[in-house]
N, C-alpha and C positions, 0 to 999 in steps of 0.2 A: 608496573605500579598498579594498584588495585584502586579503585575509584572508592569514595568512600558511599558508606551503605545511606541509603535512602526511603524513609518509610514512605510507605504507601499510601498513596492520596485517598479522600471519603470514597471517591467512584471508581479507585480502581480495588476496595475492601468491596465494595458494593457490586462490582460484577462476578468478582469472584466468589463471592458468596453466590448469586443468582447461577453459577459454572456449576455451581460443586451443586446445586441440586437439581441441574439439569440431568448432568452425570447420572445424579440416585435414580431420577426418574428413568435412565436409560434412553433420552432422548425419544419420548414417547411425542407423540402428535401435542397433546393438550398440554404437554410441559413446555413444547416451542411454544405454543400460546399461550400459557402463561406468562414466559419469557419476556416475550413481544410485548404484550400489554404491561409487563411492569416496567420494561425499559420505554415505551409510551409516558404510563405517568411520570418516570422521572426525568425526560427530556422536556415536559411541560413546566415541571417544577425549577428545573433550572432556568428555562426561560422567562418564567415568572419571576424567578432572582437575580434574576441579570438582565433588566431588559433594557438598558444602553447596548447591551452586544447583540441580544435578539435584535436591534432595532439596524443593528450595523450588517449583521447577517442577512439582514431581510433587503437591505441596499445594497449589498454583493449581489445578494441573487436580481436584485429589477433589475442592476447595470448589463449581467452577463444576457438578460431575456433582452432586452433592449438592443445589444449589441448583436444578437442575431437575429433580430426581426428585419436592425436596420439593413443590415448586411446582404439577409432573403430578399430584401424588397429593389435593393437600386447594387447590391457588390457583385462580389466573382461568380461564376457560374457553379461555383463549389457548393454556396452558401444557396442561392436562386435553388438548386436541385434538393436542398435538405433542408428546408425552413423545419417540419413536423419534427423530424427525428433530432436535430438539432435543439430544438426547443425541450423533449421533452427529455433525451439523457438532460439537459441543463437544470430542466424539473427534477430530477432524481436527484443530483448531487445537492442541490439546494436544499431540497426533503434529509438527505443525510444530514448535510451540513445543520439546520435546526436540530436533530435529534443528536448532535451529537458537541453541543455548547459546552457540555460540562466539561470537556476534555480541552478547552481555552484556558489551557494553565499550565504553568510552570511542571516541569518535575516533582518540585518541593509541594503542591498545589496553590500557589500564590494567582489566581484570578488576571487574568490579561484579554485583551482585547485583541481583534483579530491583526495580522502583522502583512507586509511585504511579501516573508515567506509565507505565509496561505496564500497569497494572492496569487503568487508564480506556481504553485502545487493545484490551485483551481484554474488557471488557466491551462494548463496541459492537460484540465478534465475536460475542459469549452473546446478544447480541438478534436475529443474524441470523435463524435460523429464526424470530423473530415477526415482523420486517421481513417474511419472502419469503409469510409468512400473511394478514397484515392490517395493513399498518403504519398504525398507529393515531399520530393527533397523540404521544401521552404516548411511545410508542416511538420515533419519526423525532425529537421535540425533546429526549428521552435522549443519542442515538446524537450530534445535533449539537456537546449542552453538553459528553459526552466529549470528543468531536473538540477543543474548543476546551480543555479544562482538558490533556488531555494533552499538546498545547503548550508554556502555561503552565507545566507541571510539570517538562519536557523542560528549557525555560529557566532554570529556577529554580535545577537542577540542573547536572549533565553529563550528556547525553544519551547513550544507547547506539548502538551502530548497529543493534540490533535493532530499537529503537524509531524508529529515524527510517527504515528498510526495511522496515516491519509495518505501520507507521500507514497510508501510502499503500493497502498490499494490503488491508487490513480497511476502509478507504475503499470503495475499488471492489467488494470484495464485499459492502457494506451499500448500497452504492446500487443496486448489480443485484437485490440482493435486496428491498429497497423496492421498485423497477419492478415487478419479478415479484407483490407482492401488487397492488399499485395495480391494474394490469393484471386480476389475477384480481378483484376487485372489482368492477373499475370504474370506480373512484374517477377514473380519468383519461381520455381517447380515447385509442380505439389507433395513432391516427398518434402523440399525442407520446408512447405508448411505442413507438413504431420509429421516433422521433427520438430519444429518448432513448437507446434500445438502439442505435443505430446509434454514436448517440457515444461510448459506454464502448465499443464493439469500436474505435472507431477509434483511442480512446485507447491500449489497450490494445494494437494489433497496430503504432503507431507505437512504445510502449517496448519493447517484443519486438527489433522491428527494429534500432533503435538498440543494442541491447545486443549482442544475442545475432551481428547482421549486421555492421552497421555499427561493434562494437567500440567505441562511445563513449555519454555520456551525453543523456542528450534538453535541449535549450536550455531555458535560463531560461525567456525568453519564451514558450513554451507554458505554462507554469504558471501567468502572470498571468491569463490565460484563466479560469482554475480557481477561482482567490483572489477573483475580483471577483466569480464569476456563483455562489459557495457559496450566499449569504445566500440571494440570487435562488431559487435550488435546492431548498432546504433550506425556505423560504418556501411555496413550490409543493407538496411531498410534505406539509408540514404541510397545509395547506389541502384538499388529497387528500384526506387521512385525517379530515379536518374534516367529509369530504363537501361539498364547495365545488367541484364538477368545472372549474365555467368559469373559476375564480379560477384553480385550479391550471394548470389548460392554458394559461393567459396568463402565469401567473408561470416555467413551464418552456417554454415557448418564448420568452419573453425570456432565460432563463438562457443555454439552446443559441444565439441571437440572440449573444449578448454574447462565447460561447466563441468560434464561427467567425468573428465579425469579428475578433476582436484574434487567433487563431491565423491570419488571414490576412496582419492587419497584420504577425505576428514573422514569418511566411514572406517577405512582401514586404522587407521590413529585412535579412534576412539573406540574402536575392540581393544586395541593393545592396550591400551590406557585402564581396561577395565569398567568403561562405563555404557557399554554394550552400544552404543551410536555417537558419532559427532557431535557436539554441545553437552552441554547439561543446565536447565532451567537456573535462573538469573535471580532465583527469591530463595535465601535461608530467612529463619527463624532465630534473631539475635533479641535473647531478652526478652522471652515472651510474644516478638510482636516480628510481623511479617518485615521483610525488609529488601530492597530492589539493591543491588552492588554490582550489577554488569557494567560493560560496557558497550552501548549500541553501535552495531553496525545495518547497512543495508545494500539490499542486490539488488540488481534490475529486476528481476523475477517477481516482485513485490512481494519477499518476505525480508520483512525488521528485522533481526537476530541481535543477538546479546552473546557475551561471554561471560562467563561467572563461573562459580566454583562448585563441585557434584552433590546439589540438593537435591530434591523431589519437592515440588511446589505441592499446597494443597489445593489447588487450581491454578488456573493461566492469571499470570499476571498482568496482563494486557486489560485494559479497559477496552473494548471495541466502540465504547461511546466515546 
């Protein structure tokens, strides 16, 4: 069953627009900045029109600073060792999090306030820095049952498109950032972290491309990749952190096993198919006017994906604000 089609909100016409003359520009130096400075003024401008949510965003972020001062000053010795680095990924995401208000909205773009699920998608950001220190079991099966309630929560609800463009990138920066401790511990061999680190880059520079390049959204089919080897994943970094090394090297190499066969399989399917790659971008042109008819999916890897039917966007759909 096809979902039905969905016009495009003011700021997801408005980054696509600012895409497509990125693009023209060839991604020259002075076209990221102008980029930046025009996505500056309009994360100003939304805050200025929303300022019940600026004012709520701004009390997320003191609560989360708060909670790891108190933590550095009298908690675990987790927190006592990383008060600086703790504080300031928490400055980053907060910095995101204001420039990126306008995306506190429906699909349809109906205006909402921030929810439950953002609160369990920034929490699994707040653990980063003890992920990239020592992801300890109690941390990485934190970080998972987030993953999983914020879902649940997403459903329950009306999802924003903040929350369903966050969840992905706070994915992928809690799983580099688990590697990164595993790695420094030990807890894993250093081939499957540069099997591991191999695959988030490559995750990573295939949705790059498709957006930023290729103007469309990355296929379905790479996401099942994601969805089936989590548990796998997730299994493995626990076990890590267990101090289980041989367990976990067998449970993430099965995981990465399980991602490249079936990202081979969607590449193989989608030559035959004819549309020379697995997916095809999630926006036709019904009526004049741009129009979203996927249906979302996502992978541990922190790429979103969609399925939809073989357009050619005239840029990336996605808002990244």
């Amino acid at each position: 069953m096809q979902a039905a089609a969905v016009p495009l909100t003011d700021g997801e016409r408005w980054t696509r627009a600012r895409l497509d003359e990125l693009r023209a520009a060839r991604f020259r130096p002075l076209a990221f900045g102008e980029f930046l400075a025009a996505a500056h003024r309009r994360a100003a401008e939304q805050r200025r029109s929303r300022p019940a949510l600026a004012r709520q965003a701004n009390a997320w972020s003191a609560v989360g600073a708060l909670a790891w001062l108190a933590l550095a000053a009298s908690g675990p010795r987790e927190f006592r060792d990383r008060p600086r680095s703790g504080l300031a990924c928490w400055a980053a995401t907060s910095m995101m999090l204001r420039w990126h208000l306008g995306m506190v909205e429906t699909e349809d773009g109906l205006p909402r306030r921030l929810g439950l699920a953002d609160a369990s998608t920034l929490l699994r950001a707040w653990l980063i820095p003890l992920a990239a220190r020592s992801p300890g079991p109690l941390v990485v099966a934190t970080a998972v049952a987030s993953d999983g309630l914020d879902g649940a929560l997403a459903r329950a609800g009306r999802p924003t498109r903040l929350g369903r463009d966050l969840d992905p990138i706070v994915d992928a920066a809690f799983g580099a950032a688990a590697l990164r401790g595993a790695a420094r511990t030990g807890s894993i061999g250093r081939s499957i972290v540069a099997l591991e680190a191999g695959r988030l880059a490559a995750a990573c520079l295939y949705t790059a491309r498709s957006y930023l390049i290729a103007g469309e959204a990355p296929g379905r089919a790479r996401a099942r990749a994601g969805r089936i080897a989590t548990p796998i994943r997730a299994a493995g970094m626990i076990a890590a952190g267990a101090g289980r090394r041989r367990a976990a090297g067998r449970l993430l190499c099965a995981a990465a096993g399980t991602n490249a066969a079936l990202a081979l399989r969607a590449w193989v399917d989608g030559r035959q198919a004819g549309l020379g790659a697995p997916g095809a971008p999630s926006a036709t042109f019904l009526r004049g006017g741009p129009t979203r008819d996927g249906l979302e999916q996502r992978g541990l890897c922190g790429v979103r994906i969609e399925e939809a039917r073989p357009a050619r966007l005239a840029g990336p759909e996605r808002d990244p604000r």
